[in-house]
C-alpha positions as CSV (number, residue, x, y, z in Angstrom):
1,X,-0.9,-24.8,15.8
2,X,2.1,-22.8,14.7
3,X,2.8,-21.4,11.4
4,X,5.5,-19.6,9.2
5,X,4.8,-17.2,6.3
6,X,6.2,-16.5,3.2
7,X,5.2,-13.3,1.0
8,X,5.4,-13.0,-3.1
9,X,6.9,-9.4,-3.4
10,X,8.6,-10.1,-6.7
11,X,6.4,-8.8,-8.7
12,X,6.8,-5.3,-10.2
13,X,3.4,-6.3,-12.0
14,X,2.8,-3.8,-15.0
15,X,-1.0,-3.1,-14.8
16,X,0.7,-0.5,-12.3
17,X,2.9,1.7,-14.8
18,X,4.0,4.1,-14.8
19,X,3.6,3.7,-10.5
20,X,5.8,0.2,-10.4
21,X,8.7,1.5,-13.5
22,X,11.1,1.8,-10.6
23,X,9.7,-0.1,-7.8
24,X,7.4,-3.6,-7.3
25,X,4.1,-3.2,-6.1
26,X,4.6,-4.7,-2.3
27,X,7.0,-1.4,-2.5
28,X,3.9,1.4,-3.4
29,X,3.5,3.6,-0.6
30,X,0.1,3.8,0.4
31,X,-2.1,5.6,2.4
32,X,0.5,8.2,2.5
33,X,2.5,6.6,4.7
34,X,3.2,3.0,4.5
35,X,4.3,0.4,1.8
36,X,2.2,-1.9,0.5
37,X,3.6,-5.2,2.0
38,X,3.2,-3.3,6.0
39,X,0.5,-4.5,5.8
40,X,0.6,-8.7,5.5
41,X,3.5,-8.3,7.2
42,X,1.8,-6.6,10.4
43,X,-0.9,-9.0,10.3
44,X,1.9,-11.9,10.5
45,X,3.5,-10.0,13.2
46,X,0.2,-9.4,15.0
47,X,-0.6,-13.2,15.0
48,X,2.7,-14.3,16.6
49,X,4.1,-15.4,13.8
50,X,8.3,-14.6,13.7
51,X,9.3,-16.9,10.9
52,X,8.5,-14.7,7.5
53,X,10.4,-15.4,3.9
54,X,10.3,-12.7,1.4
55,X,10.5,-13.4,-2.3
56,X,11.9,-10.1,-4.1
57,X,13.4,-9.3,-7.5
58,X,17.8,-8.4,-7.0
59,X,16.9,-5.2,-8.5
60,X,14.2,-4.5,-6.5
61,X,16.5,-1.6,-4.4
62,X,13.6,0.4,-2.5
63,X,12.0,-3.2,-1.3
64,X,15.2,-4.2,0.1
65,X,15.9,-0.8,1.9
66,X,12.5,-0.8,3.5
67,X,13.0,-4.5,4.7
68,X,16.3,-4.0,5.5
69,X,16.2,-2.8,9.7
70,X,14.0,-6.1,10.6
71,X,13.5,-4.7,14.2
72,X,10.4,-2.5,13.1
73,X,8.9,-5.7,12.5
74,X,9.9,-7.0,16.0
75,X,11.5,-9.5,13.5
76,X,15.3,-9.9,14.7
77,X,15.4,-12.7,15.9
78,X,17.4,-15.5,17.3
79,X,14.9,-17.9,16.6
80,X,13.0,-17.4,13.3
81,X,12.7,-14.1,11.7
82,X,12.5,-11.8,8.6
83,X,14.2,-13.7,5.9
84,X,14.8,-12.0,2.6
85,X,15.0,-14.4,-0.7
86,X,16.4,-12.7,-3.4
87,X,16.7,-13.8,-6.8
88,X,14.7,-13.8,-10.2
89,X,11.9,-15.6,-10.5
90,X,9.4,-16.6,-13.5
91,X,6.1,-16.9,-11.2
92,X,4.9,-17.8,-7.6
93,X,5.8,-21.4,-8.1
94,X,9.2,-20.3,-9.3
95,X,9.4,-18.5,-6.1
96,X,8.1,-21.2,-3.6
97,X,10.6,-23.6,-5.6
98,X,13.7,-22.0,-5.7
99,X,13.6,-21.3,-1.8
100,X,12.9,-25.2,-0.9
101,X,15.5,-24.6,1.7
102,X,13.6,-21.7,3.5
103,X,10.3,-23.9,3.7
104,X,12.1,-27.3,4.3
105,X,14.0,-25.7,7.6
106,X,10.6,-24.1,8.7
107,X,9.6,-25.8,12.0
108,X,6.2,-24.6,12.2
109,X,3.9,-27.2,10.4
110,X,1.4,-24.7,8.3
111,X,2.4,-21.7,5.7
112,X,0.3,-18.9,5.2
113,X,0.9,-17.5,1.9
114,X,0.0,-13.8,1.3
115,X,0.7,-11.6,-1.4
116,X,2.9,-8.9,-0.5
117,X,0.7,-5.9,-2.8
118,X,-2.7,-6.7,-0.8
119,X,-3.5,-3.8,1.4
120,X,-5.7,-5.6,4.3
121,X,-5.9,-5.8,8.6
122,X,-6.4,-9.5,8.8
123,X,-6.6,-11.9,12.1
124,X,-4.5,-14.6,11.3
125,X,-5.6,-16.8,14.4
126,X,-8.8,-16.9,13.1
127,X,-7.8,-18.1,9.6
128,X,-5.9,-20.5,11.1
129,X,-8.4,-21.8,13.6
130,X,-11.0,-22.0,10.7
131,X,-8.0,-24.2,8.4
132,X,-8.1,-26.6,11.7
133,X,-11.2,-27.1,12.2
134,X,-12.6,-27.6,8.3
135,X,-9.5,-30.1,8.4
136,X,-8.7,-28.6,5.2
137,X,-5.8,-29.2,2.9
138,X,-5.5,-25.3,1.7
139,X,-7.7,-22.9,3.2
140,X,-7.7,-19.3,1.4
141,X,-9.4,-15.5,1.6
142,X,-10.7,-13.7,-1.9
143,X,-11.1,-14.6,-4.9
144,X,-11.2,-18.5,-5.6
145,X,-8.9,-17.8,-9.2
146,X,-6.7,-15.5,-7.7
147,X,-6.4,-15.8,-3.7
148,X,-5.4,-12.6,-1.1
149,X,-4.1,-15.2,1.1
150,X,-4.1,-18.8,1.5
151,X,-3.3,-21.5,4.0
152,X,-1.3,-25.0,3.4
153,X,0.6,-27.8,5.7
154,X,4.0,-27.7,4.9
155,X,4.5,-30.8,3.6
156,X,1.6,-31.0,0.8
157,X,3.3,-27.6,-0.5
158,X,6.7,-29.3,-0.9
159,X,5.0,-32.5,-2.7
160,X,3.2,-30.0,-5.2
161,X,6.4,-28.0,-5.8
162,X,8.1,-30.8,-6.6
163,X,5.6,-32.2,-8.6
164,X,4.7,-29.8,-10.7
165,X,8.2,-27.6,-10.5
166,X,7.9,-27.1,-14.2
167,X,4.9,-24.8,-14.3
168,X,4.9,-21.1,-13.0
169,X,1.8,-20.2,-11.0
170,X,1.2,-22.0,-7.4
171,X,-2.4,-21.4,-7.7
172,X,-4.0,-20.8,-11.0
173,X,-1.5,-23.5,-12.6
174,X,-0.6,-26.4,-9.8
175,X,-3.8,-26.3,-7.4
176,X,-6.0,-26.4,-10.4
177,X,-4.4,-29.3,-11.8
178,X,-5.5,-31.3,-8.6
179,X,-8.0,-28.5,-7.5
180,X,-10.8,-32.1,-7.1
181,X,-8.1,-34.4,-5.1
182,X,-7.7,-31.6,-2.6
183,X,-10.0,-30.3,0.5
184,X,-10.3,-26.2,-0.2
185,X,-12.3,-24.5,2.4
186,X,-12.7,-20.7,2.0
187,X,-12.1,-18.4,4.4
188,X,-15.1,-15.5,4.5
189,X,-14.7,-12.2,5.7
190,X,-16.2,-8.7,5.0
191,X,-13.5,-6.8,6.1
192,X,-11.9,-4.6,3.2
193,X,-9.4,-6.0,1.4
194,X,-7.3,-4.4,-2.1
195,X,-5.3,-6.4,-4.7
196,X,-3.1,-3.7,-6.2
197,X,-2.2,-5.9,-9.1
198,X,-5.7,-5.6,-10.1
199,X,-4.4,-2.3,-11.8
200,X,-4.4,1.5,-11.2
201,X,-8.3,1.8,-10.7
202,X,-7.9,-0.5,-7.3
203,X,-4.9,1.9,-6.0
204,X,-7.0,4.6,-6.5
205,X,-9.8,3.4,-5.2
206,X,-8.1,2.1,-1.7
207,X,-6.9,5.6,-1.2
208,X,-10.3,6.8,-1.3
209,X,-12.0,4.9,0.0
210,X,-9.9,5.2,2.9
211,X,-10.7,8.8,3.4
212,X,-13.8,7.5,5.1
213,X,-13.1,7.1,8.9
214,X,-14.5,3.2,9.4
215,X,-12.6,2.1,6.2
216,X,-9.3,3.8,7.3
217,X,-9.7,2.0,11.2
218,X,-11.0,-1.2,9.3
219,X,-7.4,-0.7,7.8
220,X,-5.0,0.2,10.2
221,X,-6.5,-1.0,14.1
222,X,-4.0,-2.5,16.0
223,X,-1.5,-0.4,14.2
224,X,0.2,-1.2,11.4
225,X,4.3,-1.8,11.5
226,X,6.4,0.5,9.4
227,X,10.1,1.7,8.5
228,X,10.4,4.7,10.8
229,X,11.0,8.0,9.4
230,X,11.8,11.1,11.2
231,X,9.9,13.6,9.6
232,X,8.4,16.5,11.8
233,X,4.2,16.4,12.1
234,X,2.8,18.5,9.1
235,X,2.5,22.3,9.2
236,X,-0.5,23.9,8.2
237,X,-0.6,27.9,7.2
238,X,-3.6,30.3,7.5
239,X,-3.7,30.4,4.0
240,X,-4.6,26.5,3.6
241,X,-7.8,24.5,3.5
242,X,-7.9,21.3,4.5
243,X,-11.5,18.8,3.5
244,X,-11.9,15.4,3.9
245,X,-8.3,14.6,3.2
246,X,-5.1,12.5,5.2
247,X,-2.3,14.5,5.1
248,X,0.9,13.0,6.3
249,X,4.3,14.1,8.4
250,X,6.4,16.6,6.9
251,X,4.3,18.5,4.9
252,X,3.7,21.6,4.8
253,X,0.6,22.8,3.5
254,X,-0.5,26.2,2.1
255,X,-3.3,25.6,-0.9
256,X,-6.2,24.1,-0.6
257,X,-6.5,20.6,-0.4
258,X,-10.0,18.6,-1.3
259,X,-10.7,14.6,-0.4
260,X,-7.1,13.7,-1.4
261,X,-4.2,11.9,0.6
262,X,-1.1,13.9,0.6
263,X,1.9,11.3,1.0
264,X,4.7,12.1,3.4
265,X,7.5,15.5,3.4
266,X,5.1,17.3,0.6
267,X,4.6,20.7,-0.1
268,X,1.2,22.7,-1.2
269,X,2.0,25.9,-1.9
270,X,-0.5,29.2,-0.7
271,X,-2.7,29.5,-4.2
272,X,-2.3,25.7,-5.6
273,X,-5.4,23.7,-5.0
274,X,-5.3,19.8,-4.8
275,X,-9.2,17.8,-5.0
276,X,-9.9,13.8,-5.2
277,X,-5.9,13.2,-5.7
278,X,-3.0,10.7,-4.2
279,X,0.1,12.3,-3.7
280,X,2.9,10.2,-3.4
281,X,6.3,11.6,-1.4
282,X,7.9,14.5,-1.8
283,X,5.9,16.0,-4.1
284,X,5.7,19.8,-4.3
285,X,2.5,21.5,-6.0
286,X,3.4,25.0,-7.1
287,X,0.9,28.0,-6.7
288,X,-1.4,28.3,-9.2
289,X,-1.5,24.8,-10.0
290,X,-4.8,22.9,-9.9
291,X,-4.7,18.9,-9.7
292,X,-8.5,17.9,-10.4
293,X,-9.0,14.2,-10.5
């Protein structure tokens, strides 16, 4: 059975400050080379599924300019697409609302709903096939009170929109209004999965965790679809020592540099030493300096 997505990336969700003061949190680069929202949006992609709204806040300016060239997506389409949904919005059912007419000219008969700051490498097909066959109404992955993901026909997610248009959360304020007249399988999985809304510990925590090899290819098998940048591969001096870290293109790299991810076009300089850190871009550590986490 076919399906269409739609992804909440409207949030700039403040547990985050001082990381989300400029940008929302589907917009935090992570793992030193991505965004946040690469990765729901891969796993969409990955499952053969073209037809993708975006909720995002007007002044959301970095979102927008990541989404903006849908071809590396492989989502410019004639049929279907990357759809982006401007606007501003009070909560997820706010968001689902407002963009009726996205869902109602939707062909596909199921929506997968993701959140667009959960960091995850998830089969869709599977989720799907598991919705099917439990013959569920909404199917979903994580946390019963506050869902990763979570799968709905079409038409039930109109009649609760409408019904319940006045409230502002999809899930913690309409579902659990009819939470016992509804079939609600969940979907189990022990694959790693981050809610960066859960707050700064959680986006630190993804990044390290990361540094271990299985976690990082638990993360990004079956690659993981970004905007392209054309930075050179990172340049390493004789002075620098690298340990258990990620280091990404276009830095160059002279200090020492301890179980840390070292976002894209940094610099390191000979003398500065860098342990159990997250760099984001562009960032240049100056000798002498020591950033200890």
């Amino acid at each position: 059975m076919e399906a269409f997505g739609f992804i909440f990336a409207h949030d700039w969700i403040h547990s985050l400050d001082p990381l989300t003061l400029v940008r929302p949190a589907a917009s935090l680069p992570v793992l030193g080379k991505y965004r946040a929202i690469d990765f729901s949006l891969s796993s969409f992609v990955r499952a053969g599924i073209v037809r993708i709204g975006v909720s995002l806040d007007t002044e959301a300016v970095s979102l927008l300019d990541h989404l903006r060239i849908a071809s590396q997506w492989d989502l410019d389409k004639k049929e279907g697409g990357l759809f982006i949904l401007p606007g501003k919005y009070l909560g997820t059912l706010d968001a689902l609302f407002k963009n009726t007419t996205f869902l109602r000219r939707a062909n596909e008969e199921l929506a997968i709903i993701a959140w667009g700051d959960c960091v995850y490498n998830i089969d869709f097909h599977e989720l799907l096939h598991y919705h099917i066959d439990k013959a569920a109404d909404i199917t979903f992955i994580g946390d019963p009170e506050d869902p990763y993901i979570f799968v709905i026909n079409k038409f039930l997610l109109l009649e609760i929109l409408f019904a319940y248009k006045d409230l502002r959360d999809f899930w913690r304020d309409a579902v659990a209004s009819i939470r016992s007249d509804l079939r609600i399988e969940q979907f189990a999985t022990d694959i790693p999965m981050y809610k960066l809304s859960d707050g700064l510990e959680t986006f630190y925590r993804l990044h390290m965790d990361a540094l271990d090899l299985n976690v990082y290819k638990a993360l990004t098998q079956n690659m993981i679809l970004t905007k392209l940048r054309d930075f050179p591969p990172a340049k390493f001096s004789t002075t620098c020592r690298i340990t258990d870290s990620m280091v990404s293109d276009g830095c160059i790299i002279g200090g020492h540099v301890i179980h840390s991810v070292v976002g894209r076009n940094s610099i390191i300089r000979a003398g500065a030493y860098v342990e159990n850190s997250i760099l984001m871009q562009d960032v240049v550590v100056e000798e002498g300096a020591r950033l200890i986490n």
